[in-house]
Steps between C-alpha positions, in 0.01 A plus 500: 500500500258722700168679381364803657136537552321801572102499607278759648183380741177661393271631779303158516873324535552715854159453631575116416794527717331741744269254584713193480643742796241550675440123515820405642464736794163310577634159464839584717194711783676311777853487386737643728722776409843264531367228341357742217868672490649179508307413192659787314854416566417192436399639143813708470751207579312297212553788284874569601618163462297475135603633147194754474551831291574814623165609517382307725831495746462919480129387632635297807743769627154699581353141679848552696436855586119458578630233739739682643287812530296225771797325667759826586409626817660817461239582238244406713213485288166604644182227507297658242831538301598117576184371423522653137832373435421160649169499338707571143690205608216220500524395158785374520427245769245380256634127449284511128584823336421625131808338348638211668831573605696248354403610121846563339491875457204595569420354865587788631269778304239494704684567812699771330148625376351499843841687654443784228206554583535485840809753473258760323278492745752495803733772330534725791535283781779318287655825396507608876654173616721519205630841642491388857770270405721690325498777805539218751777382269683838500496598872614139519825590331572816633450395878682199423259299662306176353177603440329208688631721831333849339142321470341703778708825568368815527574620130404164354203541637377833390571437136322191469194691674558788224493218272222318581278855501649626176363117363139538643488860353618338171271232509185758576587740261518235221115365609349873546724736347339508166589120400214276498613156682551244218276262446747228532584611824643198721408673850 
């Protein structure tokens, strides 16, 4: 028999984990970015080969594209744009997180906490890798061509420039245009 459980976190529960954030990027300061990536897929194939709930697994396909968004060189992420994804990456090279992972259904939470919030506050870099793939995907299949041998044409190129500006402009308009930044901001 399963049980369904349904919280909310209070202001003072995301500044907890805000925090608990912020200290993991200091602890992991000189962490490389593969070792800090490696970290996270390490996390994933813990999760994948577990019995978690769906939740949390929903949680991890972000962790997937958040790494991938770093590791496809046809996106090409920019440095400032790296360092924010591999910066929302650090806690989970932290060897001694919130719940220890090997808690039988709830090891994971705090990881699928962390990618939550993480995913709020990456929304439009996510979204625009999100769509860089699918366009990649489709000009893919109608040139007939893997998509490995598209990564740096012409076209492929424009559109992940579009894509990268129409994220920045996102990402500005959500600090300035009339939206105060949230005080549980991660960045």
């Amino acid at each position: 028999m399963s049980m369904e459980i349904t919280f909310e976190l209070s202001d003072a529960d995301l500044e907890y984990f805000r925090q608990v954030m912020l200290k993991s990027r200091e602890k992991v300061g000189d962490t490389g970015q593969a070792e800090i990536i490696n970290n996270a897929r390490k996390l994933l194939a813990q999760v994948w080969q577990s019995d978690t709930s769906d939740f949390i697994r929903e949680r991890m396909n972000r962790l997937e594209t958040l790494i991938g968004m770093i590791v496809d060189k046809g996106w090409g992420l920019e440095n400032d744009d790296r360092k924010r994804v591999v910066e929302a990456l650090a806690y989970f090279s932290e060897p001694e997180d919130l719940i220890p992972d090997d808690v039988p259904g709830l090891g994971f939470l705090d990881d699928a906490i962390m990618i939550e919030m993480v995913s709020r506050e990456l929304k439009h870099e996510i979204q625009a890798y999100r769509d860089f793939c699918v366009f990649r995907a489709a000009e893919s299949s109608r040139l007939g061509q893997e998509a490995m041998e598209l990564e740096r044409t012409d076209w492929l190129e424009e559109r992940r420039k579009q894509l990268h500006a129409r994220m920045r402009s996102r990402r500005r308009k959500g600090k300035g245009g009339g939206e105060s930044k949230s005080p549980f901001s991660l960045f």
